[in-house]
DRENDO-1510 file (C-alpha; in Angstrom, 1 decimal, always signed):
<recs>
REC; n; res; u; v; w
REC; 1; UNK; +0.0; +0.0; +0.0 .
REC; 2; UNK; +1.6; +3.4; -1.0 .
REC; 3; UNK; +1.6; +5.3; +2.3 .
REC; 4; UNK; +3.7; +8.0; +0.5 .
REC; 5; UNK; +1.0; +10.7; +1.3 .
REC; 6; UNK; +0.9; +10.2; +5.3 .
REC; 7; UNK; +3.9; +13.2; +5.7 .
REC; 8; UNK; +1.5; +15.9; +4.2 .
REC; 9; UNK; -1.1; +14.0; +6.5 .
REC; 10; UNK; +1.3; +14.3; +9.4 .
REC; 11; UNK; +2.7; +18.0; +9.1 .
REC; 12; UNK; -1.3; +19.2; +8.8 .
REC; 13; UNK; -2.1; +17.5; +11.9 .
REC; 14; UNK; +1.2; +19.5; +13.4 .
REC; 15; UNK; -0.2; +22.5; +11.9 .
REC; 16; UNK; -3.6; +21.6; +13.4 .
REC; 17; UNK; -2.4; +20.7; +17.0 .
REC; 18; UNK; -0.7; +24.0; +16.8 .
REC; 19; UNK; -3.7; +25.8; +16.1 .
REC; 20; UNK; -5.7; +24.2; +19.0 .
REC; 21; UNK; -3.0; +24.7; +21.4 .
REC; 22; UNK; -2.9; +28.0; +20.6 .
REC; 23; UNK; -6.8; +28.2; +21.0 .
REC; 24; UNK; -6.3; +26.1; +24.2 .
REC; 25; UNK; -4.4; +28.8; +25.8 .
REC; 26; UNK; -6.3; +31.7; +24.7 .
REC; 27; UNK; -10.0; +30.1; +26.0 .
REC; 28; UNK; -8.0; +29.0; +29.5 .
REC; 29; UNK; -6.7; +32.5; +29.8 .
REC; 30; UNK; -10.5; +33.8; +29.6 .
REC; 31; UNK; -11.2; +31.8; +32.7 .
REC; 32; UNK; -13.4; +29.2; +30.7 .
REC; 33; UNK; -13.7; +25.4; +32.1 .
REC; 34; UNK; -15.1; +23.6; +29.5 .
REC; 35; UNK; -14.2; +25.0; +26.2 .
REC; 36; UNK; -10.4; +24.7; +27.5 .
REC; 37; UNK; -10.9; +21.1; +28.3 .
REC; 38; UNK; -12.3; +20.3; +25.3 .
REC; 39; UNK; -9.7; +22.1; +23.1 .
REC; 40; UNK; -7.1; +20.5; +25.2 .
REC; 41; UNK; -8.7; +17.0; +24.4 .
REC; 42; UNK; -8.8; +17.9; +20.4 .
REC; 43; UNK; -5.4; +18.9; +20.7 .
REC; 44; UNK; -4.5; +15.8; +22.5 .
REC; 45; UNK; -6.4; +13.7; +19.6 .
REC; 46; UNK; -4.9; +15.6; +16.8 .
REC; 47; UNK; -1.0; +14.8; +18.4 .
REC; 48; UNK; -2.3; +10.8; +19.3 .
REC; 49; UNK; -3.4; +10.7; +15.6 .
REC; 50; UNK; -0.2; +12.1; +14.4 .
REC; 51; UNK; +1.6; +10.1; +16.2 .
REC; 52; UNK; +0.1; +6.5; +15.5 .
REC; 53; UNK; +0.5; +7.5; +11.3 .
REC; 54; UNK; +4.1; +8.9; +11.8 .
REC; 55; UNK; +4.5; +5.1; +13.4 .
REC; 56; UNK; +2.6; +3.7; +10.8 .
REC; 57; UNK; +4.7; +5.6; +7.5 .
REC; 58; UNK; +7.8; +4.8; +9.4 .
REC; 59; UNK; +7.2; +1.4; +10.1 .
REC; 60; UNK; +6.0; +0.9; +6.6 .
REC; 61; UNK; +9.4; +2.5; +5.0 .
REC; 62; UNK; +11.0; +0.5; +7.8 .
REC; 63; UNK; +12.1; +2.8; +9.5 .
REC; 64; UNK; +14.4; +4.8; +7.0 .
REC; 65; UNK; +15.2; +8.2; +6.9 .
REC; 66; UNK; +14.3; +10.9; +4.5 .
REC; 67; UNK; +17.7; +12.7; +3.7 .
REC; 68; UNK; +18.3; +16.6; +3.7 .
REC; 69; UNK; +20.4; +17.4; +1.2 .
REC; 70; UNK; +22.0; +20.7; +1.6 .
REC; 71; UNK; +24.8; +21.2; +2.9 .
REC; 72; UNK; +27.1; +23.3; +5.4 .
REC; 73; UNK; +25.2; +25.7; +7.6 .
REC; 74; UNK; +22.0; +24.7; +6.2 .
REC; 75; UNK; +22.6; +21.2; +7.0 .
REC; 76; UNK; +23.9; +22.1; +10.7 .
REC; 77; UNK; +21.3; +24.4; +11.2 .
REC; 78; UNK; +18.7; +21.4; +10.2 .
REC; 79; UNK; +20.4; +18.8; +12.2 .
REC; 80; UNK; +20.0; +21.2; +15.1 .
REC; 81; UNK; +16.0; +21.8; +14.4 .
REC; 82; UNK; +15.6; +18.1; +13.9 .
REC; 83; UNK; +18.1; +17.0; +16.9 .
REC; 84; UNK; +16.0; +19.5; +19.4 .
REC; 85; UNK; +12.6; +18.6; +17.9 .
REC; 86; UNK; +13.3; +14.5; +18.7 .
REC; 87; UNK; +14.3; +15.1; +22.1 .
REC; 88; UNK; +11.5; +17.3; +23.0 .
REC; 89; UNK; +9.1; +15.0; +21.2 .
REC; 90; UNK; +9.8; +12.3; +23.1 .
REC; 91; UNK; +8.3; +14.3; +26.1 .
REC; 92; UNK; +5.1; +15.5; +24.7 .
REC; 93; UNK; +3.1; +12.2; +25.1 .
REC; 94; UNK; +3.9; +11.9; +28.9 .
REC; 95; UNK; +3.6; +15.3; +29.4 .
REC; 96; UNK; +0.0; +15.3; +27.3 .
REC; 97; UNK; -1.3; +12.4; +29.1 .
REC; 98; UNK; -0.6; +14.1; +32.6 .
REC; 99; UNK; -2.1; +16.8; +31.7 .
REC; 100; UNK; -5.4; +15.3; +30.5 .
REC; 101; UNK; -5.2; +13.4; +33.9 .
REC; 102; UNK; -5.0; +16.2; +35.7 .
REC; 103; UNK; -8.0; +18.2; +34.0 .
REC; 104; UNK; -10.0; +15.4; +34.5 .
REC; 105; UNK; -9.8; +15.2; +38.1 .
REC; 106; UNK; -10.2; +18.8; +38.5 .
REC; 107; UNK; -6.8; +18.9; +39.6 .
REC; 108; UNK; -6.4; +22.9; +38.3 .
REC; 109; UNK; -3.2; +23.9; +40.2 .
REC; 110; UNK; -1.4; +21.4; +39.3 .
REC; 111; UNK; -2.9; +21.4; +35.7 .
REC; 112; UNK; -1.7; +24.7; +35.6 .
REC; 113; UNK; +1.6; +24.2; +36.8 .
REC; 114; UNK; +2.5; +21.6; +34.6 .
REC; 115; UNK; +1.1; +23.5; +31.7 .
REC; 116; UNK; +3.5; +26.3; +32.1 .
REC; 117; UNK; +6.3; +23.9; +31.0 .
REC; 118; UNK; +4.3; +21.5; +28.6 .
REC; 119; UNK; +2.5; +23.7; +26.4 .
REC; 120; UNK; +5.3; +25.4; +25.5 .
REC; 121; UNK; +7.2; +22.0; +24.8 .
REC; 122; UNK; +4.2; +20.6; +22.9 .
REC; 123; UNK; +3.9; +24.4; +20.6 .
REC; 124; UNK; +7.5; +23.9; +20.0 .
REC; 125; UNK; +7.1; +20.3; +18.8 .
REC; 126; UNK; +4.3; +20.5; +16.8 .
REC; 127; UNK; +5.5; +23.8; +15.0 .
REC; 128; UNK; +9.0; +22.6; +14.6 .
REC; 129; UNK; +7.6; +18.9; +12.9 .
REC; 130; UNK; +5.7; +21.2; +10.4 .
REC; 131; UNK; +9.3; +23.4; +9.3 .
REC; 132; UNK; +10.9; +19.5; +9.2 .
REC; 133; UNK; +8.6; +18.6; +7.0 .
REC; 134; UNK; +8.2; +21.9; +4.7 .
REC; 135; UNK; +12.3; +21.3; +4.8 .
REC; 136; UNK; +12.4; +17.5; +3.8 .
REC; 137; UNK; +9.9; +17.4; +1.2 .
REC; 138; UNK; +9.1; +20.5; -0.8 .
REC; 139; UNK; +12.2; +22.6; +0.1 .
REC; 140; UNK; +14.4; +19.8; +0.6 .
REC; 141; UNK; +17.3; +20.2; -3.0 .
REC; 142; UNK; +18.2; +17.5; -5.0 .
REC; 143; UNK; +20.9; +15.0; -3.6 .
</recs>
């Protein structure tokens, strides 16, 4: 099955987590209950989603990587988007499920406190995994 279309798939769910977390923030911040915990949950959906097709492509490619081709500072600068976009991924679904945990038990302090470090983590991720992808497939030059 040609799966070749899951990155575009992938980078709009990015883009759409993104949105929502930005939404998210902007609904808590108006002192809303329900509309931020619904948001939160989209957002949380959205990243899940991404996250089981990302699997999925990679698995089916098994598990090869799509080359950037430039070179020099372009390439550094890359490796250095892609290195710190890994490493704070790998965070995001721990740090997601908490704070879904903590919404639902009306847990809002803490909620709130672990929010200050996560949704800036998970913005950072899900912005960050759009630019990789705009960089390895339409932007990315010829080997």
């Amino acid at each position: 099955m040609d799966l070749s279309f899951l990155p575009t798939v992938n980078a709009s769910l990015n883009a759409c987590a993104a949105v929502l977390l930005v939404l998210w923030r902007w609904i808590a911040r108006q002192g809303q209950i329900a509309a931020p915990r619904r948001t939160m949950l989209a957002a949380f959906a959205t990243s899940s989603l991404f996250l089981a097709l990302y699997v999925l492509h990679k698995a089916s490619r098994g598990f090869e990587s799509t080359t950037f081709h430039a070179e020099g500072v372009a390439k550094l600068a890359y490796l250095g988007l892609l290195f710190s976009h890994v490493v704070l991924a790998m965070t995001v679904p721990p740090l997601a499920i908490a704070l879904v945990v903590l919404a639902s038990r009306d847990q809002r302090e803490r909620h709130r406190r672990l929010a200050r470090v996560a949704w800036p983590i998970w913005m950072y991720v899900s912005v960050t995994g759009v630019a990789i992808y705009l960089l390895l497939y339409p932007l990315n030059p010829g080997p």
